[in-house]
C-alpha positions in Angstrom: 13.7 9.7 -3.3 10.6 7.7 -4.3 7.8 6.7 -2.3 5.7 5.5 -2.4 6.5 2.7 -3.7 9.1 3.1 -7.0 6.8 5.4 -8.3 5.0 5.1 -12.0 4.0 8.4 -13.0 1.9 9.8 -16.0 3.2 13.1 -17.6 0.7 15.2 -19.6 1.8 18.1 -20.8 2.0 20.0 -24.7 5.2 21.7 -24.4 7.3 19.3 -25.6 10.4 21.1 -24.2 8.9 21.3 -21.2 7.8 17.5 -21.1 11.0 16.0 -22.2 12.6 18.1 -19.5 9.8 16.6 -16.8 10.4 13.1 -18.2 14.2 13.1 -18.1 14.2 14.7 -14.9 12.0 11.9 -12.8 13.6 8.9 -14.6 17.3 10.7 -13.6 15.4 10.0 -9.9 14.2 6.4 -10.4 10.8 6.9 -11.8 9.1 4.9 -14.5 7.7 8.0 -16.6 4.9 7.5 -19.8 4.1 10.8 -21.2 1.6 12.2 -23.7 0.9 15.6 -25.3 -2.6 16.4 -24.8 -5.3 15.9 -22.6 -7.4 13.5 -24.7 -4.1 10.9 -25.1 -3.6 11.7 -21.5 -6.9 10.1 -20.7 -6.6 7.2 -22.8 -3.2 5.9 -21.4 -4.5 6.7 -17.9 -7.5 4.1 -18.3 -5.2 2.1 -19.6 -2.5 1.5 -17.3 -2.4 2.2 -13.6 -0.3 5.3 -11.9 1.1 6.2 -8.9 0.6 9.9 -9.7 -0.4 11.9 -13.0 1.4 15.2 -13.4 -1.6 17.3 -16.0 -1.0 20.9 -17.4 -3.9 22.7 -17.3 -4.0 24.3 -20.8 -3.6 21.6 -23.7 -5.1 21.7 -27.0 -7.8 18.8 -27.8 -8.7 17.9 -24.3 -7.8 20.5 -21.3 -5.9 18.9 -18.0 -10.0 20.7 -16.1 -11.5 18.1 -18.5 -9.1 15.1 -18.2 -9.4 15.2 -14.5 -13.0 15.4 -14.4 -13.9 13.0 -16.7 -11.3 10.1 -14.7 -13.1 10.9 -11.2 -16.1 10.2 -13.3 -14.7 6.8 -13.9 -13.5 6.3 -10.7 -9.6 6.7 -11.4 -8.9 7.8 -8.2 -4.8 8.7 -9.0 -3.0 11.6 -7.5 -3.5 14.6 -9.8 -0.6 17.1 -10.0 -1.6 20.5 -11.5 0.7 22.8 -14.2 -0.6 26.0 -14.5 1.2 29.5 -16.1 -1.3 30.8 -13.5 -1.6 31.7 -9.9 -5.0 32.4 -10.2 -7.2 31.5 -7.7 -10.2 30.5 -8.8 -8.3 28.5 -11.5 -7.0 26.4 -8.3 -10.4 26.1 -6.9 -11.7 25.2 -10.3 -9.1 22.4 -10.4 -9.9 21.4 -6.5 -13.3 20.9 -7.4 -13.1 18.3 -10.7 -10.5 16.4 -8.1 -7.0 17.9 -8.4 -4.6 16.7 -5.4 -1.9 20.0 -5.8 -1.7 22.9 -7.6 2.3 24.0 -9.4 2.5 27.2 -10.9 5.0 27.7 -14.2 8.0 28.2 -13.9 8.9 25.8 -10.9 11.9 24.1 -8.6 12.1 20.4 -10.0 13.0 20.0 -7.1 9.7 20.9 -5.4 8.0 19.1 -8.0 9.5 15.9 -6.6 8.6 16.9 -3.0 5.1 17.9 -4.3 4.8 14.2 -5.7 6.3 12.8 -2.8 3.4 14.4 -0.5 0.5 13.7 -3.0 1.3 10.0 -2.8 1.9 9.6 0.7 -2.1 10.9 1.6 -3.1 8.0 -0.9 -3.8 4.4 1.3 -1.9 1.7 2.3 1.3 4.3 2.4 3.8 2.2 4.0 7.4 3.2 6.5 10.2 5.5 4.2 12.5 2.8 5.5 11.5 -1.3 4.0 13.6 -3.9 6.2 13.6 -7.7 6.2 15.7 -8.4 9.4 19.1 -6.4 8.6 18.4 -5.8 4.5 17.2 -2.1 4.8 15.9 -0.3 1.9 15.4 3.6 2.5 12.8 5.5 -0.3 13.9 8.3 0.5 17.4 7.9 -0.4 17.6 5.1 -1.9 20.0 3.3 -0.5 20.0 -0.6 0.1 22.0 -1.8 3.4 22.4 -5.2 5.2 24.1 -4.8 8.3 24.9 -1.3 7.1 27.0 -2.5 4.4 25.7 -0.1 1.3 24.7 -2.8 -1.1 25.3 -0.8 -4.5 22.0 -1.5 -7.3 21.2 0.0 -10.3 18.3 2.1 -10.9 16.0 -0.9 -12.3 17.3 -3.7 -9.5 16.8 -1.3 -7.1 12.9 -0.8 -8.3 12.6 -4.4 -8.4 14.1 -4.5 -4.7 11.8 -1.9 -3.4 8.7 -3.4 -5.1 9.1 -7.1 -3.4 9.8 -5.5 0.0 6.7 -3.6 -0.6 4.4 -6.5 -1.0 6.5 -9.6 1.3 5.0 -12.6 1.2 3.4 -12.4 -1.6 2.8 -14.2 -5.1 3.8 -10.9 -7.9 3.2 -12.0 -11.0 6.1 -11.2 -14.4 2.4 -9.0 -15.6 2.8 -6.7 -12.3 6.1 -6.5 -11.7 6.2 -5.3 -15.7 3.4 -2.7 -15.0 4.8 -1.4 -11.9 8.1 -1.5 -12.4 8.4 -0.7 -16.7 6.9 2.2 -18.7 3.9 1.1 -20.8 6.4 -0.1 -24.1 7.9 -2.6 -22.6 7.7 -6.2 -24.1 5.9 -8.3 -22.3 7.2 -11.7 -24.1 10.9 -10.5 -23.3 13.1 -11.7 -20.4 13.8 -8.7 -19.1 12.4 -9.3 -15.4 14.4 -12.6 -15.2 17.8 -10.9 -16.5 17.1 -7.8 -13.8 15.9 -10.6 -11.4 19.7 -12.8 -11.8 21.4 -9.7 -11.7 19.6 -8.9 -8.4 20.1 -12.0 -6.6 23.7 -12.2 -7.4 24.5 -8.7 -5.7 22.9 -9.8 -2.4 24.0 -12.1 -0.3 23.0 -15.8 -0.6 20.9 -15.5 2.6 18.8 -13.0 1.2 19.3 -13.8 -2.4 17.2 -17.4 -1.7 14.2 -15.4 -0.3 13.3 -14.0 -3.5 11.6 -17.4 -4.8 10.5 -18.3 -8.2 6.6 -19.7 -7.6 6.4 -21.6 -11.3 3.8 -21.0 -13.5 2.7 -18.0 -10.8 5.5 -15.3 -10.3 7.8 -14.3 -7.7 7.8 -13.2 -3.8 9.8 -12.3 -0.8 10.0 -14.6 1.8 10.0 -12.0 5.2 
């Protein structure tokens, strides 16, 4: 159901019930979640690593989601902002148009229409590629997310399957270990671990050789697809 790309989203929110709950749900989907607990941590992360989407409740102590928004446009942190809000006010709405919001969710909500929410934010943002990623008869569909060559389901895990959807996304060229780790890992991960290459083996050996040998190893540069 991600797209586009596997997303990496920020979640910003005080309830801690509430944001575990938020968490849990989008990694359950596939996404790579960070969360933080006020606005002012909010900010910090968001200037610190990049995002597919920030999901930002309105009312938080030390630095509201009105401020935290405002002061990233300022910086030119141009990410897809989600509102939370207990209200359905509407000049709260317009408030939170103005300093740059993207879409508005009133407490409580359907996770399920948060998803579609975040799905629709992120496909207005640029370079927004085809729900369906194929090199000849390898098909990857976002939307489900389900990988088929020749129609033969080809059955990843949630991680291989990022990895997957993240070459396919960007064919032909040179990814380096640094952006596969930001895009595909929360911010935590290890960066002098071998977890790419261990996901990366595991990847190859599920697909078949043929497709297996266009994922290429460019030494002392990264990886790419070969389309």
């Amino acid at each position: 159901m991600t797209n586009p790309i596997f997303m990496k989203i920020l979640v910003v929110e005080d309830e801690q019930k509430l944001n575990g709950a938020i968490v849990q749900g989008l990694r359950s989907r596939g996404y790579t979640v960070d969360a933080a607990f006020d606005g002012a941590e909010g900010e910090a992360i968001a200037r610190q690593h990049a995002y597919d989407c920030i999901v930002l409740d309105v009312m938080m102590p030390v630095m509201d989601g009105l401020t935290m928004c405002k002061d990233l446009r300022s910086h030119n942190i141009q990410t897809p902002v989600l509102f939370l809000t207990a209200k359905s006010d509407v000049h709260e709405k317009i408030e939170g148009f103005n300093v740059g919001a993207d879409d508005y969710l009133v407490k409580p909500f359907s996770f399920d229409e948060l998803v579609a929410r975040l799905r629709a934010i992120t496909r207005r943002a640029p370079n927004v590629q085809e729900d369906v990623l194929k090199i000849d008869e390898l098909a990857l569909d976002t939307r489900s997310q389900i990988v088929t060559i020749a129609g033969k389901v080809i059955d990843l895990t949630l991680r291989e399957y990022a990895l997957l959807e993240y070459f396919l996304r960007n064919q032909n060229t040179v990814i380096t270990r640094e952006d596969i780790l930001t895009h595909v890992w929360d911010r935590f991960y290890d960066s002098l671990s071998n977890v790419v290459d261990v996901h990366l083996k595991n990847l190859r050996k599920k697909l078949p050789k043929a497709y297996a040998k266009r994922i290429q190893t460019v030494w002392g540069k990264g990886y790419r697809i070969v389309s």
